[in-house]
N, C-alpha and C positions, 0 to 999 in steps of 0.2 A: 578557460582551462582551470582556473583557481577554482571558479564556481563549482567546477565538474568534482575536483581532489576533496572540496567540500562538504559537496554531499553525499558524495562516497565513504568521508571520513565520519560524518554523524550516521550514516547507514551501520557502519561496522559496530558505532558505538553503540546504536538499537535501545531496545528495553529491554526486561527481566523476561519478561515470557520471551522475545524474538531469542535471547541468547543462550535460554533453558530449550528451544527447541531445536536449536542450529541455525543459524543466518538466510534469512528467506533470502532466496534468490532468484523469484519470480511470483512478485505479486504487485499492488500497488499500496501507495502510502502519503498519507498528507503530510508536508514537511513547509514549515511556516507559509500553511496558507493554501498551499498548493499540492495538486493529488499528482504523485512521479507513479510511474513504473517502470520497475522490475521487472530485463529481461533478461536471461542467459548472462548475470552478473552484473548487466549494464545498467544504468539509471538514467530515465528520461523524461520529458513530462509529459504527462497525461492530456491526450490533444483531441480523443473519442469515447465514448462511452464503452464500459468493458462486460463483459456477460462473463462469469468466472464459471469454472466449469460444473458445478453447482448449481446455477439458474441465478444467481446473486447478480444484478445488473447493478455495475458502478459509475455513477456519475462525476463527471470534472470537479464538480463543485464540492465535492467528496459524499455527495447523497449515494444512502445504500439504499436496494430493494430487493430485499430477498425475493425468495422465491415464494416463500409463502404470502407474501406480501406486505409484512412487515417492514417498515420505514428507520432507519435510522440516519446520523449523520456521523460523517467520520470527522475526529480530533484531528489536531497538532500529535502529530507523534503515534499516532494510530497506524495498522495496517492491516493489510489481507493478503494470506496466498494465494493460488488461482484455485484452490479448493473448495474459499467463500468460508476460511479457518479465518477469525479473528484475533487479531496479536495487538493488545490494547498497551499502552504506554504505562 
């Protein structure tokens, strides 16, 4: 339960872009180490790979692949909405 008030509490805290855009509230995000999602408010860890509605396929390990096929990795503090918007730290 700590763990949960947690990282709910560093979610709210966000970065500059998350908090100039409004607080994502469905997408995913690496938070020390590990890729959570964002759903309907809730936070949980990321346990399958996610196809955002974009074509952007996200991997656990926080590996991105767009659609076009471009390669990237996701940060500490990094996120994505289900757009395939990126909200960098």
């Amino acid at each position: 339960m700590k763990k949960q008030i947690l990282i709910a509490a560093m979610l709210l805290a966000g970065s500059a872009a998350m908090a100039q855009s409004g607080m994502m509230k469905d997408g995913v995000m690496m938070k020390d180490g590990k890729m959570m999602m964002m759903k309907d408010g809730k936070t949980m860890a990321m346990t399958k790979e996610m196809t955002l509605s974009d074509g952007t396929k996200v991997m656990t390990d926080g590996a991105v692949m767009k659609k076009d096929g471009t390669k990237m990795m996701m940060k500490d503090g990094d996120g994505m909405e289900m757009s395939g918007m990126m909200m960098k730290k």
